[in-house]
C-alpha positions in Angstrom: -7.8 -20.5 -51.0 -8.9 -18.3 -53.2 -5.7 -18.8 -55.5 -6.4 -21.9 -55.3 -9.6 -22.5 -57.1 -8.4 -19.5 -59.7 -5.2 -22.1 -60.8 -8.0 -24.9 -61.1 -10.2 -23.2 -62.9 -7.8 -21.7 -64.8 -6.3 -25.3 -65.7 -9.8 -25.8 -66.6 -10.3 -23.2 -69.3 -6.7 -22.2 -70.5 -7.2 -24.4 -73.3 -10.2 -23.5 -74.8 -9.0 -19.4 -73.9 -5.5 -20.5 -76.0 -7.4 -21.8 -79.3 -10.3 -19.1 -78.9 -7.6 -16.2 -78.6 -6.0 -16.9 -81.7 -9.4 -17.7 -84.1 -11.2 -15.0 -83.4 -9.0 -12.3 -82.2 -7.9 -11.6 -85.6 -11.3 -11.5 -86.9 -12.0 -8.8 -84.0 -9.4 -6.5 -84.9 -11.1 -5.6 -88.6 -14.4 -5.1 -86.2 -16.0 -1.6 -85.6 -17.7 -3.4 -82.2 -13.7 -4.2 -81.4 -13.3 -1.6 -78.2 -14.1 -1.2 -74.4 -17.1 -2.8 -73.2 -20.1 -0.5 -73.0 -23.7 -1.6 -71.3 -25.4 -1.1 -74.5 -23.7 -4.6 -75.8 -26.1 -6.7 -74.2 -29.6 -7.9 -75.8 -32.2 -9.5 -73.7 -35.3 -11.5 -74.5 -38.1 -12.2 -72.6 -39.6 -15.6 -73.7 -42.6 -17.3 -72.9 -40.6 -20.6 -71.5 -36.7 -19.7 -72.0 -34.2 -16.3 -71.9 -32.4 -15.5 -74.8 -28.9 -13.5 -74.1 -26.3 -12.1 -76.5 -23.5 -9.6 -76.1 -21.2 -8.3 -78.4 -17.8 -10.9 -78.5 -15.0 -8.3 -79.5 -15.4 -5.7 -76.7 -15.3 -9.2 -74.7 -11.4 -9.9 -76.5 -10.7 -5.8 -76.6 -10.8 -6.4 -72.6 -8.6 -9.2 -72.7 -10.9 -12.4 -72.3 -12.8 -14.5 -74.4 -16.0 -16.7 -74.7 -14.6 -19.7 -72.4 -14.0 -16.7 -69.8 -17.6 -15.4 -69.5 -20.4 -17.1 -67.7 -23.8 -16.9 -65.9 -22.7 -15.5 -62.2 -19.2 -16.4 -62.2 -20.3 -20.5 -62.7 -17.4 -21.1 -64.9 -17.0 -24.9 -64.7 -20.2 -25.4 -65.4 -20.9 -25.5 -69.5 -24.4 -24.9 -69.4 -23.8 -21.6 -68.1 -21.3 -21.2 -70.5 -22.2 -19.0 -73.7 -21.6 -20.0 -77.4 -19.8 -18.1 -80.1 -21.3 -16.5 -82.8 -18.8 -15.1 -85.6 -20.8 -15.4 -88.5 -23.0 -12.6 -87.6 -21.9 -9.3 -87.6 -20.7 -8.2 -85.5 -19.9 -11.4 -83.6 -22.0 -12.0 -80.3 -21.8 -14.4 -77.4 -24.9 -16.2 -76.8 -26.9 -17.4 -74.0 -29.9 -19.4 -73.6 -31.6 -21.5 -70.9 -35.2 -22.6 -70.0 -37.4 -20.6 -67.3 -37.3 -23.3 -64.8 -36.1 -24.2 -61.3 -33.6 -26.3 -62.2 -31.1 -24.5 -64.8 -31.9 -21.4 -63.0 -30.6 -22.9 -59.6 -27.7 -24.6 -61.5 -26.4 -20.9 -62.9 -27.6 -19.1 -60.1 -30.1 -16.7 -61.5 -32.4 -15.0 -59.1 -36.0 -15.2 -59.3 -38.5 -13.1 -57.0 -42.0 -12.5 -56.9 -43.6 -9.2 -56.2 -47.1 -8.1 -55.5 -48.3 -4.8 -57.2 -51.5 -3.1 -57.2 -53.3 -3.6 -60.4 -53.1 -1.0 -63.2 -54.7 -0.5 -66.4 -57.1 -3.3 -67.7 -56.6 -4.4 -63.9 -56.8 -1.6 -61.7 -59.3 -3.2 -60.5 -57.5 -5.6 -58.6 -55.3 -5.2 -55.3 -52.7 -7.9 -56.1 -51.4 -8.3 -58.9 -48.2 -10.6 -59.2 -44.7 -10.3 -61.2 -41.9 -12.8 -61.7 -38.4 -11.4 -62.0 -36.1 -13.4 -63.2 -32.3 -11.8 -62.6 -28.6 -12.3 -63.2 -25.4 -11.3 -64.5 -22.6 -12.3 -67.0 -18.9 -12.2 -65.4 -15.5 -12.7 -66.7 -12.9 -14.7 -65.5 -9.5 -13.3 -65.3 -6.9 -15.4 -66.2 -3.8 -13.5 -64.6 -2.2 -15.9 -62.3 0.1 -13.3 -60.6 -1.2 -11.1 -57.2 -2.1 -7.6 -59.3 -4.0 -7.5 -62.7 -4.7 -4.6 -64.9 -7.8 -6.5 -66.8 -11.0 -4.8 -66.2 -13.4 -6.9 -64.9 -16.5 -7.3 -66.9 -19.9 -7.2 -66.1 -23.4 -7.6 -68.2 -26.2 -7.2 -65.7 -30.0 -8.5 -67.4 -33.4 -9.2 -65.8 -36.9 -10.1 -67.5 -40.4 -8.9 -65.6 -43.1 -11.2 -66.5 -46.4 -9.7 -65.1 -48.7 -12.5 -64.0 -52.2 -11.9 -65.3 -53.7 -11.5 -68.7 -57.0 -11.6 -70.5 -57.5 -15.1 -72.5 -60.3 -15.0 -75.2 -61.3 -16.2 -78.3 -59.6 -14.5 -81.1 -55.6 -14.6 -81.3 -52.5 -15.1 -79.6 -50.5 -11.7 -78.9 -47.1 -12.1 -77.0 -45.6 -8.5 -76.0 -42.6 -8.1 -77.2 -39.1 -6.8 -76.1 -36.8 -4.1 -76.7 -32.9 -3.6 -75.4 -32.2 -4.3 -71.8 -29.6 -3.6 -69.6 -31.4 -3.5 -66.5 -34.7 -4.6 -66.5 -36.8 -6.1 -69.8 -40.7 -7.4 -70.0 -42.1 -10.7 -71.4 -45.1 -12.5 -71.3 -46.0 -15.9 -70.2 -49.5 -15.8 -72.2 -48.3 -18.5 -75.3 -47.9 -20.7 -72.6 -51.9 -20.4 -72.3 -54.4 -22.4 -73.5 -58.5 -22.2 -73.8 -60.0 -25.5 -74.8 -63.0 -26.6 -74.9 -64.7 -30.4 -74.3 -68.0 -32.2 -74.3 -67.1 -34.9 -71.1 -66.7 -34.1 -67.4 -63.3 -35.7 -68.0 -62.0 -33.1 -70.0 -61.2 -35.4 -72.7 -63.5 -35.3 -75.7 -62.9 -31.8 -77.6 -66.0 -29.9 -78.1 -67.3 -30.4 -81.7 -69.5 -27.3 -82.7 -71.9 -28.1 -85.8 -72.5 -25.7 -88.0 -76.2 -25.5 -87.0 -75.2 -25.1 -83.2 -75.3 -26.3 -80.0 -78.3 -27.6 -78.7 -79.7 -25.5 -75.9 -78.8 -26.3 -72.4 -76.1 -28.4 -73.8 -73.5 -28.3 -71.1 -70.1 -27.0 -72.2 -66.6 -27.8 -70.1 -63.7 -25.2 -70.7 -60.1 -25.7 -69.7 -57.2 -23.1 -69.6 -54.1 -24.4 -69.3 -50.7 -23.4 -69.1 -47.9 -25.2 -70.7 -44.1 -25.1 -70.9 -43.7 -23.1 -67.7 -42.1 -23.7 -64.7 -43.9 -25.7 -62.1 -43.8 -22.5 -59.7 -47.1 -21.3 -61.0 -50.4 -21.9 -61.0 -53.7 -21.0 -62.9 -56.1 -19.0 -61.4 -59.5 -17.5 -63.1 -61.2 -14.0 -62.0 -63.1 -13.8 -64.0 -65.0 -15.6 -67.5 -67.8 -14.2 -69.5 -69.4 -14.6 -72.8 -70.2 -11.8 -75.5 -71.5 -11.6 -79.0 -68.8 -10.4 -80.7 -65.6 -11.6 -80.7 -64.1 -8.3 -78.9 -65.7 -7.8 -76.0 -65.7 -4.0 -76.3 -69.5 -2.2 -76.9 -71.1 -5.9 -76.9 -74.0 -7.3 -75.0 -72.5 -9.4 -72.7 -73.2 -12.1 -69.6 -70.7 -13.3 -67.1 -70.5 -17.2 -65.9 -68.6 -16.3 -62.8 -66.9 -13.3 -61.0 -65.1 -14.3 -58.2 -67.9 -16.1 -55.8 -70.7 -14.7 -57.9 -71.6 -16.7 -60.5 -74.6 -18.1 -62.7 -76.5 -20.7 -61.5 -75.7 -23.6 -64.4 -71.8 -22.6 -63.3 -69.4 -24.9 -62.2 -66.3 -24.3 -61.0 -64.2 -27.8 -59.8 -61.0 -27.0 -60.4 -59.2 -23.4 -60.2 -56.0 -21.5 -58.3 -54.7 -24.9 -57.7 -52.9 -26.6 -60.5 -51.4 -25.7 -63.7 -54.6 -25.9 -65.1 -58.5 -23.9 -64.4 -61.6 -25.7 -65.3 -65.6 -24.8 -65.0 -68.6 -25.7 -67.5 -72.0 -24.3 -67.9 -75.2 -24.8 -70.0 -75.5 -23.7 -73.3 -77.8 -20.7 -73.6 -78.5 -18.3 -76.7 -78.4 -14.2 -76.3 -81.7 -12.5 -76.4 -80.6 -9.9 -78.8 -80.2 -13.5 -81.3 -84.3 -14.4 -81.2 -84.3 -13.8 -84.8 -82.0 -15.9 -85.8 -81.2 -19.5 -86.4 -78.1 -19.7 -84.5 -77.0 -17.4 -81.8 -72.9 -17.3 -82.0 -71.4 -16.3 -78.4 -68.3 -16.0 -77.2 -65.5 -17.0 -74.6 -63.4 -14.6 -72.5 -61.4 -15.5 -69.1 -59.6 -12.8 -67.0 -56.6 -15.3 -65.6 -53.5 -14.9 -64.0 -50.6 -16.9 -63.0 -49.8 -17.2 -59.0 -47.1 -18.7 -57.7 -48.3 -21.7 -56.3 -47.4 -20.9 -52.4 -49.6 -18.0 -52.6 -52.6 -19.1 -54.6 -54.6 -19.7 -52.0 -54.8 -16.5 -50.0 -56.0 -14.9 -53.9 -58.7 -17.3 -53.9 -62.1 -15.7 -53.7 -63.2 -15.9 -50.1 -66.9 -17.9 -51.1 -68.0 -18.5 -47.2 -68.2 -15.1 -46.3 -70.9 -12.7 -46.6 -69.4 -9.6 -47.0 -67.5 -10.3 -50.5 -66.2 -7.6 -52.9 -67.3 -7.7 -56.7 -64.2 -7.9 -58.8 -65.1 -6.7 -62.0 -62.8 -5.6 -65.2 -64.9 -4.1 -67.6 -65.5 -5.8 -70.8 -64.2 -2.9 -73.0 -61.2 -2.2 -71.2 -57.8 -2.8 -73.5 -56.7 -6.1 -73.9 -53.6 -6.9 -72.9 -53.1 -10.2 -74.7 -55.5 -13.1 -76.3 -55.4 -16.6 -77.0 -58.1 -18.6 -79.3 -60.9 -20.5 -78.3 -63.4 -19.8 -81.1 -67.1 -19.4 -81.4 -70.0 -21.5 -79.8 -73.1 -21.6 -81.2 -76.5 -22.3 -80.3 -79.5 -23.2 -82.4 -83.5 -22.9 -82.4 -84.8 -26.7 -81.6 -87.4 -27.0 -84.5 -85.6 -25.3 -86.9 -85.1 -21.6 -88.3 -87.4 -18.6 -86.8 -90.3 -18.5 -89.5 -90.4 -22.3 -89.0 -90.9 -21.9 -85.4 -93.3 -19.1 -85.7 -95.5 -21.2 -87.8 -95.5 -24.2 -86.3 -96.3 -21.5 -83.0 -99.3 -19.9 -85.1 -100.5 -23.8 -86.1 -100.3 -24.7 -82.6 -102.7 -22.0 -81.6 -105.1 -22.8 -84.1 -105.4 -26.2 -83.1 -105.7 -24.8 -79.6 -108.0 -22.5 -80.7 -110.6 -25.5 -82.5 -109.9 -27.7 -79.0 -111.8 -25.4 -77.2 -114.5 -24.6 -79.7 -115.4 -28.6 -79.6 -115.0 -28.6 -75.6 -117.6 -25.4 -75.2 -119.9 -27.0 -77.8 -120.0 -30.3 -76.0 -120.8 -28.3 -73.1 -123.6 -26.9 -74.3 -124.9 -30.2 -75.4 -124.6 -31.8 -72.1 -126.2 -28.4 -70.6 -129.2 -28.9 -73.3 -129.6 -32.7 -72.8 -129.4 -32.3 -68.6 -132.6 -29.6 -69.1 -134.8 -31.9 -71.0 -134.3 -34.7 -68.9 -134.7 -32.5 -65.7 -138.4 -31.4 -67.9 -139.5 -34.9 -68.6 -138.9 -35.8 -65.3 -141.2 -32.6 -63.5 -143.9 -33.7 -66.2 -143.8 -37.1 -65.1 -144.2 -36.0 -61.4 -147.1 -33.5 -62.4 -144.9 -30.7 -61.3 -146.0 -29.4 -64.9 -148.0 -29.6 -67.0 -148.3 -29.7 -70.6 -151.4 -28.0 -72.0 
């Protein structure tokens, strides 16, 4: 059977493994990379929505194949799993490239697990703590027809760990990046996020922050969002909080919601169970601000990605009463950051001195009410007693000598 399917395939792809022998054989044979195959030939990287994969072409020809006989796990008919030729770098690679979703990744038969970790670092804080790993190989096809063979078979092993969780704030967007990988390699999914910010329940109209601020108690709808990323996952918020200063690190700062706990003008409609987290809350200015005109805050989230069969049992457990705090300390390191920028709230009469006059006028004119209500007391008080004395003389109760 297996014979079989090796003389179709083989039918298949002699063609292409004819005209590719005789191109870019000769061009391998003046290569320093022309020689056995070695692990170190492979590249990976980790993207935010796709894999990137390249390996070196002439060790490939040095073992007797070529690029129409090397594929994503052995799917050889199929030419999206197929890589693509490179000769005008050097040294000449073999590329591969396909989107992190559930389709191409079923159609080449990549692997993709997830795995549960206890927090570390910025997130020790947290018992579970998800991972995607995302898994394959590169195989050759040997085109001997006969029963024995004496091409080694090659293989090109590569995964990508994406860790789940990250810290979204207002200042930029930082991707990790990637090194050589044979075995395992890391990438992040956080370009993929979003923090936006609206002025309608609908999420619809974008926030527009004048330079003279927010008015107070103005409420203030924020979205994060992910985009370009397989439908697998969904977003789920820990934590948000706002600081003064852009880094949350030695700021004053005040959370909106941790978990259950959360400020009273808080809402939370929508979180853990879409590709997208929403809450709003009033628009409030930092004590530390009283002396100046506008007090400038600012945005942080603590989110993570779940897989979207599990959100649910990481959802913060609201109807109990015996709920654990989980807290990640504002100055711990950041592990990566997305813009949101600054919000701004303003004094309602205008700048400080302005207010404090119009406070000292105020208590003058309070000040003069009560003067004229005591005075007109005292009149009323003198008036009462000489009517009260007319009317005892009148009587004869008294008498006036």
């Amino acid at each position: 059977m297996w014979q079989t399917v090796r003389i179709f395939l083989l039918g298949f792809i002699l063609p292409c493994y004819v005209h590719a022998q005789n191109s870019t054989a000769t061009l391998c044979s003046t290569q320093s990379s022309y020689r056995p195959p070695s692990n170190s030939d492979i590249m990976v990287t980790c993207g935010t929505d796709r894999m990137d994969l390249s390996i070196l072409l002439c060790p490939v020809y040095y073992g007797g194949y070529n690029e129409s006989l090397m594929a994503l796990n052995a799917k050889f008919t199929t030419p999206e799993c197929r890589g693509t030729p490179d000769v005008v770098t050097n040294p000449p690679v073999l590329k591969f490239s396909f989107p992190i979703n559930e389709k191409f990744l079923s159609m080449c038969g990549n692997s993709l697990k997830i795995s549960s970790d206890v927090g570390t670092g910025p997130f020790s804080d947290y018992s579970n703590v998800q991972s995607v790993n995302i898994s394959g190989i590169i195989s050759s096809l040997d085109p001997s027809v006969g029963t024995i063979t004496y091409r080694q078979e090659i293989l090109y092993q590569f995964s990508c760990r994406y860790p789940l969780q990250y810290l979204i704030n207002n200042t930029e967007v930082s991707v990790s990046g990637v090194s050589l990988a044979v075995k395992d390699n890391n990438g992040s999914f956080i370009s993929t996020l979003s923090m936006s910010l609206y002025s309608d329940a609908a999420y619809t109209q974008p926030l527009l922050v004048p330079k003279t601020g927010l008015k107070l108690k103005t409420r203030i709808f924020v979205e994060v969002r992910a985009s370009n990323l397989t439908d697998k996952f969904n977003v789920l918020l820990d934590r948000c909080y706002a600081s003064t200063s852009p880094f949350p690190a030695n700021s004053t700062y005040y959370d909106l919601f941790v978990g259950c706990t959360k400020d009273g003008q808080t809402v939370v409609p929508l979180n853990g169970i879409a590709q997208r987290a929403q809450f709003s809350f009033e628009a409030f200015r930092f004590v530390e601000h009283k002396n100046l005109t506008v007090s400038t805050f600012y945005l942080h989230c603590v989110t993570r990605l779940c897989e979207n069969s599990s959100c649910a049992s990481m959802l913060p457990k609201c109807n109990t009463t015996a709920r654990r705090r989980r807290d990640v300390s504002p100055d711990t390191p950041i592990m990566a950051t997305v813009s949101s920028g600054p919000i701004m709230t303003k004094v309602e009469n205008g700048d400080p001195t302005e207010a404090t006059t119009q406070t000292h006028s105020s208590q003058a004119e309070t000040d003069l009410v009560g003067v004229a209500v005591t005075t007109g007391v005292l009149c009323m008080f003198c008036i009462g007693m000489a009517a009260f004395i007319v009317f005892l003389v009148k009587k004869g109760v008294i008498r006036i000598v």
